[in-house]
C-alpha positions in Angstrom: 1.8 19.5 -14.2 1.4 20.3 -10.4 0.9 17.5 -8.0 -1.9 17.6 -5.7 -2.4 14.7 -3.7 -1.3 11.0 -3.0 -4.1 8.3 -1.8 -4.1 5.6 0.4 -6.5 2.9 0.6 -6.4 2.5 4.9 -8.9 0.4 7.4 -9.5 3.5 9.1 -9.4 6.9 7.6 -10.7 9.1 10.5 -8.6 7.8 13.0 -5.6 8.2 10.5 -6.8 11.9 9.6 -7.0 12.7 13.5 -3.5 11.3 14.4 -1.8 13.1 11.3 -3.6 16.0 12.3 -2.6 16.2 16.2 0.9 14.6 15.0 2.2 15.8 11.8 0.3 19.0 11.8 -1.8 18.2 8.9 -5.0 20.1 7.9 -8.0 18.7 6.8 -9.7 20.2 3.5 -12.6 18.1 2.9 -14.1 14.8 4.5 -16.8 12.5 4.3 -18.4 11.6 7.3 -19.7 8.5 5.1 -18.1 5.4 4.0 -15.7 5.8 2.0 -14.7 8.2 5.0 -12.2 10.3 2.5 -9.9 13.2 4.0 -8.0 14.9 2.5 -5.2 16.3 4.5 -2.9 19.6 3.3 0.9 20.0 4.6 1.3 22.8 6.0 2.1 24.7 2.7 -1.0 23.7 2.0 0.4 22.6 -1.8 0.3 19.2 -1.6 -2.1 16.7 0.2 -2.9 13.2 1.2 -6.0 11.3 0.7 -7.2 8.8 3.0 -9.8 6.8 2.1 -11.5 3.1 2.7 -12.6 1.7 -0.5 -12.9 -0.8 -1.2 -12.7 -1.8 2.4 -11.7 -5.8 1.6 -8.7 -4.3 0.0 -6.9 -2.2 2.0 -2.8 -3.2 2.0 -1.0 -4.6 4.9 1.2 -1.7 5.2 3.0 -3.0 8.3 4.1 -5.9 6.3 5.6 -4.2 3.3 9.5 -3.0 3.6 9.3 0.9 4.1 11.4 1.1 1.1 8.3 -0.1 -1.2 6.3 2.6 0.1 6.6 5.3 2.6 5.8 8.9 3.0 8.1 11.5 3.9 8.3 14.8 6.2 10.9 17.6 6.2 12.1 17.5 9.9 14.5 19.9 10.9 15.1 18.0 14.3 14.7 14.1 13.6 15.3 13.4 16.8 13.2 15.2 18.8 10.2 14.4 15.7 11.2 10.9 16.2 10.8 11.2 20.2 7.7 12.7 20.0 5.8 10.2 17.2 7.0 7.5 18.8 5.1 8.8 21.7 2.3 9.1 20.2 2.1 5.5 18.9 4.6 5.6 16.0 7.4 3.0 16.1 10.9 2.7 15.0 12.2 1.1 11.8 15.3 2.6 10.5 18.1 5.3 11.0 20.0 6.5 7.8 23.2 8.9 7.7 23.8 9.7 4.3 26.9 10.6 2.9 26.6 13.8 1.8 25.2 14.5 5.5 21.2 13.5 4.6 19.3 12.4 7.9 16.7 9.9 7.2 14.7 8.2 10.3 12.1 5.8 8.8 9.4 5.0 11.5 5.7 3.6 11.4 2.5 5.3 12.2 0.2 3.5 14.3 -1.7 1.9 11.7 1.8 0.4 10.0 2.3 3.0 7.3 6.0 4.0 6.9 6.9 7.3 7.3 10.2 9.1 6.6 11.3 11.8 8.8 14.0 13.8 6.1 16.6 16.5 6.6 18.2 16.7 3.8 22.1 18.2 3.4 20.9 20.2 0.7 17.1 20.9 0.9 15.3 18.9 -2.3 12.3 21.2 -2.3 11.7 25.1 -2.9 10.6 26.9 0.5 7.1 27.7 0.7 6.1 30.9 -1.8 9.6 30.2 -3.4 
């Protein structure tokens, strides 16, 4: 079976939608511009997406307060760094910094709204290339 999306239950899926957009150069595919505001955002192999949604709105998690290690999602970067410098300019903040040993670079940061993200570059690359 083929994965196609992930969902999160957020307080605010626009916004979210909008800053992954401008930020992580995702796509939107569809929306609702009624409760329960879902987007659907594609990477940009336009394979896999995430789903942001509000519903039910009473419970959404507290993201910001779980350890990124219990749930995070994660973005090839080939220059952490720079990735890192630029999110965190744009409202992310800084959590963790991870230097494998088989030469894995793994920068864990939060997006505005407290979800953990995961900037990768892997050693050995864990998924095919786009078309591959």
């Amino acid at each position: 079976m083929k994965l196609e999306h992930f969902a999160l239950n957020v307080a605010d899926p626009p916004a979210m939608a909008a800053w992954y957009q401008a930020h992580l150069g995702l796509t939107v595919v569809r929306k609702l511009d009624a409760a329960p505001f879902t987007h659907f955002l594609a990477d940009d192999s336009g394979v896999i997406m995430l789903e942001f949604y509000n519903n039910p709105p009473d419970q959404v998690p507290t993201y910001a307060r779980m350890n990124p290690l219990l749930l995070h999602v994660a973005f090839v970067s080939n220059d952490p760094e720079a990735d890192l410098a630029r999110l965190t300019a744009a409202g992310a903040t800084f959590a963790d910094d991870v230097h494998s040993p088989d030469g894995s670079r793994l920068i864990m940061l939060r997006d505005p709204w407290g979800l953990a993200l995961q900037l990768c570059r892997r050693a050995k690359p864990m998924l095919r290339p786009a078309g591959g």
